[in-house]
C-alpha positions as CSV (number, residue, x, y, z in Angstrom):
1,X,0.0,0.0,0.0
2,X,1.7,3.5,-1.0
3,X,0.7,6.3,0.7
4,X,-0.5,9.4,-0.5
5,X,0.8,12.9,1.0
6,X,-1.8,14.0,3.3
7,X,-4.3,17.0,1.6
8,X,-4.9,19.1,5.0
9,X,-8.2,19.8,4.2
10,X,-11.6,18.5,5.6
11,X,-14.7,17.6,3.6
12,X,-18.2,17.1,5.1
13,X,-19.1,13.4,3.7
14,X,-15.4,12.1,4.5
15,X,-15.6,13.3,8.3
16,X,-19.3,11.8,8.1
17,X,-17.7,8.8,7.1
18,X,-14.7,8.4,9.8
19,X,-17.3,9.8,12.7
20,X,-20.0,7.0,11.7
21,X,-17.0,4.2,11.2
22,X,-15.2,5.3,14.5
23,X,-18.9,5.0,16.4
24,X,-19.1,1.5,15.5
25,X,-16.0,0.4,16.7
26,X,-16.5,2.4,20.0
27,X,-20.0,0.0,20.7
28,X,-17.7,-3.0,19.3
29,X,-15.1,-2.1,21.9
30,X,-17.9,-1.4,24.7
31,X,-19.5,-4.5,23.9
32,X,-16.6,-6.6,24.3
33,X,-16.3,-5.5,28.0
34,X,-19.4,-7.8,28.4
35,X,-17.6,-10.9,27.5
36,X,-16.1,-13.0,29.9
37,X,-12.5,-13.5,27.9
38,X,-11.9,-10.0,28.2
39,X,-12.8,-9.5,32.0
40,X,-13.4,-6.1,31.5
41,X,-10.3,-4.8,29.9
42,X,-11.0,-4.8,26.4
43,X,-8.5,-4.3,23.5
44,X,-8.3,-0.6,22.2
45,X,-9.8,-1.4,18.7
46,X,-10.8,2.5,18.7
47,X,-7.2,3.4,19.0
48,X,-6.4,1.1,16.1
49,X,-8.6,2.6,14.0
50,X,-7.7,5.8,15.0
51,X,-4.1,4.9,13.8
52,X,-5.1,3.2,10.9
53,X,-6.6,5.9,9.3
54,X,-4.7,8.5,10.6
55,X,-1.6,6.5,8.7
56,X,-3.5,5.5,5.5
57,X,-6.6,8.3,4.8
58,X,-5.5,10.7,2.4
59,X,-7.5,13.5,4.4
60,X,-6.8,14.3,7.9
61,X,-9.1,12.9,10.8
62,X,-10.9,16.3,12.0
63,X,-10.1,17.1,15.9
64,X,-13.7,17.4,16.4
65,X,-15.0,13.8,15.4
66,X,-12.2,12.3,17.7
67,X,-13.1,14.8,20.5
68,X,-16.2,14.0,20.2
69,X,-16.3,10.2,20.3
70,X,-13.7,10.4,23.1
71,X,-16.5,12.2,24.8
72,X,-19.4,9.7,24.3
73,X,-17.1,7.0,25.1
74,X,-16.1,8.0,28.3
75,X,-19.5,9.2,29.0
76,X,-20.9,5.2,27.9
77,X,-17.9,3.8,30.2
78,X,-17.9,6.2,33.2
79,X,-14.5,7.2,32.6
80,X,-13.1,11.2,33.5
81,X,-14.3,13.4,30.6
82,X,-11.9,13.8,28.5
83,X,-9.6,10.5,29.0
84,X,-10.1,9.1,25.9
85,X,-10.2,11.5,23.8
86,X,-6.6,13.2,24.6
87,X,-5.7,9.0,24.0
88,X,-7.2,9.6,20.7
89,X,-5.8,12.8,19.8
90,X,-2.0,11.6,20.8
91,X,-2.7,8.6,18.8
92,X,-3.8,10.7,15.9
93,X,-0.8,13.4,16.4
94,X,1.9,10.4,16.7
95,X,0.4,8.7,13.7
96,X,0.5,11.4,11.3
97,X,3.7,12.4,12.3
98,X,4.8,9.2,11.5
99,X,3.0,8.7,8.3
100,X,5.7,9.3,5.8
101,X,7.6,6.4,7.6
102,X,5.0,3.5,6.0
103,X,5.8,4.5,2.6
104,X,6.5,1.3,0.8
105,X,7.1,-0.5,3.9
106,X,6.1,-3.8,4.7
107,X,2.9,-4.4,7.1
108,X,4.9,-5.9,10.0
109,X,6.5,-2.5,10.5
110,X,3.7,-1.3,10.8
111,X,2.5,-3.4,13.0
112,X,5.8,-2.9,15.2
113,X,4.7,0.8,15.2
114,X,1.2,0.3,16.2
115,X,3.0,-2.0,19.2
116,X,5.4,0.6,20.0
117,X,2.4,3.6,19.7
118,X,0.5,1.2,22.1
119,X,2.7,0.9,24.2
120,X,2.7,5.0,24.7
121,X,-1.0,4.9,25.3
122,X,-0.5,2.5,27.7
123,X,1.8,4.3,29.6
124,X,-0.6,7.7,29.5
125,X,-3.4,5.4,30.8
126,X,-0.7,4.1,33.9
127,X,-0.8,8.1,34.5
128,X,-3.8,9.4,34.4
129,X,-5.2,5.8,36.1
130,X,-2.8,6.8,39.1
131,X,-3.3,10.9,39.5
132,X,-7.1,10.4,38.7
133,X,-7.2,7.6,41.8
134,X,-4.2,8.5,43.7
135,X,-3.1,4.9,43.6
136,X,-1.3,2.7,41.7
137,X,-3.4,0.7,39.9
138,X,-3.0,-3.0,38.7
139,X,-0.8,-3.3,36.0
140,X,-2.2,-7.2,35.2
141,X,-5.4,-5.5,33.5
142,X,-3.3,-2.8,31.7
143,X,-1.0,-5.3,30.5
144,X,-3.7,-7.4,29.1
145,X,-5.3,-5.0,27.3
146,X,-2.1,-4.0,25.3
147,X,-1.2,-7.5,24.6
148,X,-4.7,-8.0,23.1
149,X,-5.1,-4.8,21.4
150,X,-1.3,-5.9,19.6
151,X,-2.6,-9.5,19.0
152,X,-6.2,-8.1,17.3
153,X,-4.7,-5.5,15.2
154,X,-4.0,-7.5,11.9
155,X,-8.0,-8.0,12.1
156,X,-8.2,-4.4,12.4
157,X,-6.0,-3.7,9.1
158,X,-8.2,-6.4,7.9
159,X,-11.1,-4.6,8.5
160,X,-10.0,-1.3,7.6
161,X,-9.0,-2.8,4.3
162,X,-13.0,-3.9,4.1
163,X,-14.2,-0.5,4.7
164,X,-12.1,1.3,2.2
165,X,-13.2,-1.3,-0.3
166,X,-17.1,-0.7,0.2
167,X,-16.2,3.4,0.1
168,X,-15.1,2.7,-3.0
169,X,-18.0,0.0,-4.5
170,X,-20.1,3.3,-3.1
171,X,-18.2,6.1,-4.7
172,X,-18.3,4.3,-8.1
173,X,-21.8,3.5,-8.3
174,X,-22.6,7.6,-8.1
């Protein structure tokens, strides 16, 4: 997959688009919590997307759609306002800074980078888990949750490779 130079502009129907995909994967990732595999630290697949477009969209992810979901994600899981949405605007900020690195490159090195970019969330979380609580939390939960969100993420690419292909059945059939 080559990648385009980003166009640093927004349109309405592509931010439509990346608001309406990123909402599905938010009630994916909230459903999961309800499974007992997961014991209620389910994998980031928001954060993978997030990082998957951010890396492969040829437009920029608005700040206001990720703002946004953050919002009525944390709001759905009881989380501090705010919280998952600065996780989704330093995955987003991290990505497309990176961007120009996947050029040409092969899809384990990106997968690497997604590990590595996890790994930064996951540390973020470790703070604001301990100055929101005043406690160290248990790192068996947080640990879990990054090896799971690493092990699902070729599903994710899989998936994002699904979506872009029905944008473009729909775009060809106007």
């Amino acid at each position: 997959m080559v990648i385009a130079p980003s166009s640093h502009y927004f349109t309405l129907p592509h931010q439509m688009m990346v608001a309406s995909v990123l909402f599905m994967i938010m009630m994916v990732e909230i459903s999961l919590g309800y499974f007992a595999v997961f014991q209620g630290a389910t994998p980031k697949l928001l954060v993978a997307m997030v990082f998957l477009m951010a890396v492969f969209n040829k437009e920029d992810i608005h700040l206001i759609n990720l703002v946004v979901i953050g919002l009525i994600f944390d709001s759905l899981q009881g989380a501090p306002f705010g919280y998952t949405s600065s996780v989704l605007l330093i995955v987003n900020i991290i990505s497309i800074i990176g961007k120009r690195r996947f050029n040409s490159k092969l899809m384990s090195y990106l997968w690497l980078d997604f590990a590595m970019v996890m790994a930064v969330v996951m540390m973020y979380c470790w703070i604001c888990i301990t100055v929101y609580y005043k406690s160290l939390p248990a790192t068996g939960p947080l640990i879990f949750q990054y090896s799971s969100s690493v092990l699902l993420f070729p599903v994710m690419i899989f998936l994002f490779q699904g979506i872009l292909y029905l944008v473009e059945i729909v775009s060809r059939l106007r």
